[in-house]
C-alpha positions in Angstrom: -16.5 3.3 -14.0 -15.6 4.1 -10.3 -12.2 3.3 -9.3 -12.9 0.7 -6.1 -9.1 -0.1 -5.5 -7.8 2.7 -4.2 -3.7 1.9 -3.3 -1.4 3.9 -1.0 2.1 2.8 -2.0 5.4 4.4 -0.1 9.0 3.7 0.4 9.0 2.0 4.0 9.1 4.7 6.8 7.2 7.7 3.9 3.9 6.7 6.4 1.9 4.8 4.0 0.2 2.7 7.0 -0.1 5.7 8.9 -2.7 7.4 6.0 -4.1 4.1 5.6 -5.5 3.8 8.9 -6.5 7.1 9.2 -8.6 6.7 6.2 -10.0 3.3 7.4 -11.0 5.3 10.3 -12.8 8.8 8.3 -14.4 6.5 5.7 -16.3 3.6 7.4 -17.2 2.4 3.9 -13.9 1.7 2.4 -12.5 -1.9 3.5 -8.9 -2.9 3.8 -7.1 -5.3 1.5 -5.2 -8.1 3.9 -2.2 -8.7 1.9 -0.9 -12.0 2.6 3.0 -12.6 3.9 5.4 -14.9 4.8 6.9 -12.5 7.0 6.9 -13.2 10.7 3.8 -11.6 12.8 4.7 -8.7 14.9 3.8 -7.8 18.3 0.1 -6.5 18.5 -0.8 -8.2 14.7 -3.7 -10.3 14.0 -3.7 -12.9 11.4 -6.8 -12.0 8.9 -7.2 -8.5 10.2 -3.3 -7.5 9.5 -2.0 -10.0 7.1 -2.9 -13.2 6.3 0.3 -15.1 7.7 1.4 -17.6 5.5 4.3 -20.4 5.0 6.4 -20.1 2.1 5.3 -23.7 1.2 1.1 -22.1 1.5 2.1 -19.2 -0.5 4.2 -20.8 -3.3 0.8 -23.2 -3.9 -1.2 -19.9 -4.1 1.2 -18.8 -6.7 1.3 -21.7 -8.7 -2.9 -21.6 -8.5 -3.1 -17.9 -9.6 -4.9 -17.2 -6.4 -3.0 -13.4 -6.3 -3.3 -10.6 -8.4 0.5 -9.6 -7.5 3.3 -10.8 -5.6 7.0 -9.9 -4.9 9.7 -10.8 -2.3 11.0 -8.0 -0.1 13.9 -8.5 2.3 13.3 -11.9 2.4 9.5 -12.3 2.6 6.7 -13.1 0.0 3.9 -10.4 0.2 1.0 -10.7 -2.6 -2.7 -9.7 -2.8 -5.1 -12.3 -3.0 -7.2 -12.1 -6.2 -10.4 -13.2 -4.3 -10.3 -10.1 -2.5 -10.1 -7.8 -5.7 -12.8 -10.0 -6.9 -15.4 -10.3 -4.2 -15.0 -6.5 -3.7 -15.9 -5.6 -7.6 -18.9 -7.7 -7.9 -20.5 -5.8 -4.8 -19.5 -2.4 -5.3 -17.0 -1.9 -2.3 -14.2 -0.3 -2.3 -10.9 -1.6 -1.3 -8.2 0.5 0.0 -4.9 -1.4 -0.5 -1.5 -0.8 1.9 1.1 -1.8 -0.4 4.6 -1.6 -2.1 5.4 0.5 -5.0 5.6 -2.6 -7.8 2.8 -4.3 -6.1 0.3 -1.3 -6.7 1.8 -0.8 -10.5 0.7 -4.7 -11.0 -2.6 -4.2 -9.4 -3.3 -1.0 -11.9 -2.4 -3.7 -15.2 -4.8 -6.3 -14.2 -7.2 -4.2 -13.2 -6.9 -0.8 -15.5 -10.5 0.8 -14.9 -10.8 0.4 -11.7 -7.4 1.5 -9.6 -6.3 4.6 -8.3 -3.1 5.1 -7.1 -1.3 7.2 -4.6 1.7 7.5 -4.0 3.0 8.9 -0.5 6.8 10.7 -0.8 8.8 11.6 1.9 10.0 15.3 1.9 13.7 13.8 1.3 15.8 10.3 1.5 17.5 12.1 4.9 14.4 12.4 6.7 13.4 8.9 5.4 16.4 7.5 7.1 15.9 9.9 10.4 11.9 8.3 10.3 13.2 4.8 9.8 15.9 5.4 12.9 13.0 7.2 14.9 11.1 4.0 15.1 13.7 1.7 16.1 12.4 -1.8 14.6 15.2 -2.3 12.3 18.7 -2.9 12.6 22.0 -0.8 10.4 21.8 -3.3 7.8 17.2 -3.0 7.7 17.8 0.4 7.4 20.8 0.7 4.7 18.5 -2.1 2.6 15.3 -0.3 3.3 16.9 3.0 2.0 18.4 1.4 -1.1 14.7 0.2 -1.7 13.3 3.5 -1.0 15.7 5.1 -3.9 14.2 2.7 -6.4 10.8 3.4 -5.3 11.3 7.1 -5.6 12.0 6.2 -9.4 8.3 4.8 -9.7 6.5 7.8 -8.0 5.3 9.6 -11.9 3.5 6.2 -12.6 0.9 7.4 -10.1 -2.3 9.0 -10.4 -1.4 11.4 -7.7 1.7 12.1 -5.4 1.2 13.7 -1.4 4.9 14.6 0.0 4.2 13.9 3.7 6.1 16.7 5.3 3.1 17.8 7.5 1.3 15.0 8.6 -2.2 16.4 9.4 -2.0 18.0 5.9 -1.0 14.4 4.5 -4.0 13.1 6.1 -6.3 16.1 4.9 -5.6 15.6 1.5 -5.7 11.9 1.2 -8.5 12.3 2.9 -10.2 15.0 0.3 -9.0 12.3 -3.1 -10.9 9.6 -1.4 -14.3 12.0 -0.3 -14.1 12.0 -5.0 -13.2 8.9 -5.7 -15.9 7.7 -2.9 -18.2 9.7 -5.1 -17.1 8.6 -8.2 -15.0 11.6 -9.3 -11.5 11.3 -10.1 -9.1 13.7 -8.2 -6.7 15.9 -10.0 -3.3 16.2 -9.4 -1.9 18.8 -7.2 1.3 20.6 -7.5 
């Protein structure tokens, strides 16, 4: 059975969004799972093309209808992936490459076992996490101090994946994630690599 759902998980600031894109862009064929959020929309976002941006009220009613495969609240705002999505994608035979957090790609790979691959992108250290997350000036002391608590938890997580790329290079970050899709786009499954 071909694993459709492939998932790039990271600790915020590891450049999960970066190797997403990139791979959007190499593989015309893979299409991207819109997560839906309560966050607010950035600058430059599009609703349906980024996220689907939600109110709490909207996405408390598609909880209590089962309408996502997995949910959780970060920092204040509801993220989940919408189980029509999943759905639509494995009864034609796309494949979905997924942008998400850590516990939100572990929940994907129980409800749907056969068909997930996961990656997980690692920063080089927590130090040049922190120096990433200051580099991009979006987030204030207290962002950055919760975002690296989170990151240490995620960390934990990373040996529950399928196969782990520590981004100290970029361009080799983007080779190789590139190389595990090239397999699983031809229905191989890609080895680890020390």
């Amino acid at each position: 059975m071909p694993k459709q759902l492939i998932v790039i998980s990271a600790p915020s600031g590891a450049g999960k969004t970066t190797v997403a894109r990139h791979l959007l862009q190499r593989f015309p064929q893979l299409r991207f799972s819109v997560s839906a959020t309560t966050r607010p929309k950035r600058p430059g976002e599009v609703d349906g093309r980024d996220y689907f941006f939600w109110s709490r009220e909207q996405f408390e009613q598609a909880i209590a209808r089962g309408e996502l495969v997995e949910y959780e609240e970060i920092f204040g705002h509801l993220y989940g992936t919408l189980r029509s999505q999943v759905e639509q994608a494995l009864s034609t035979g796309e494949f979905l490459l997924f942008d998400i957090d850590v516990k939100g790609a572990l929940a994907l790979r129980r409800a749907y076992p056969e068909q997930t691959f996961l990656i997980y992108v690692a920063p080089p250290s927590i130090e040049e996490l922190e120096r990433r997350l200051r580099q991009r000036g979006t987030e204030s002391e207290e962002q950055i101090r919760r975002r690296l608590e989170r990151a240490a938890m995620e960390l934990q997580f990373q040996d529950h994946f399928d196969v782990v790329i520590r981004n100290e290079q970029l361009e080799q970050t983007l080779a190789r994630a590139e190389q595990i899709v090239a397999q699983l786009l031809r229905g191989e499954v890609p080895t680890p690599v020390p």
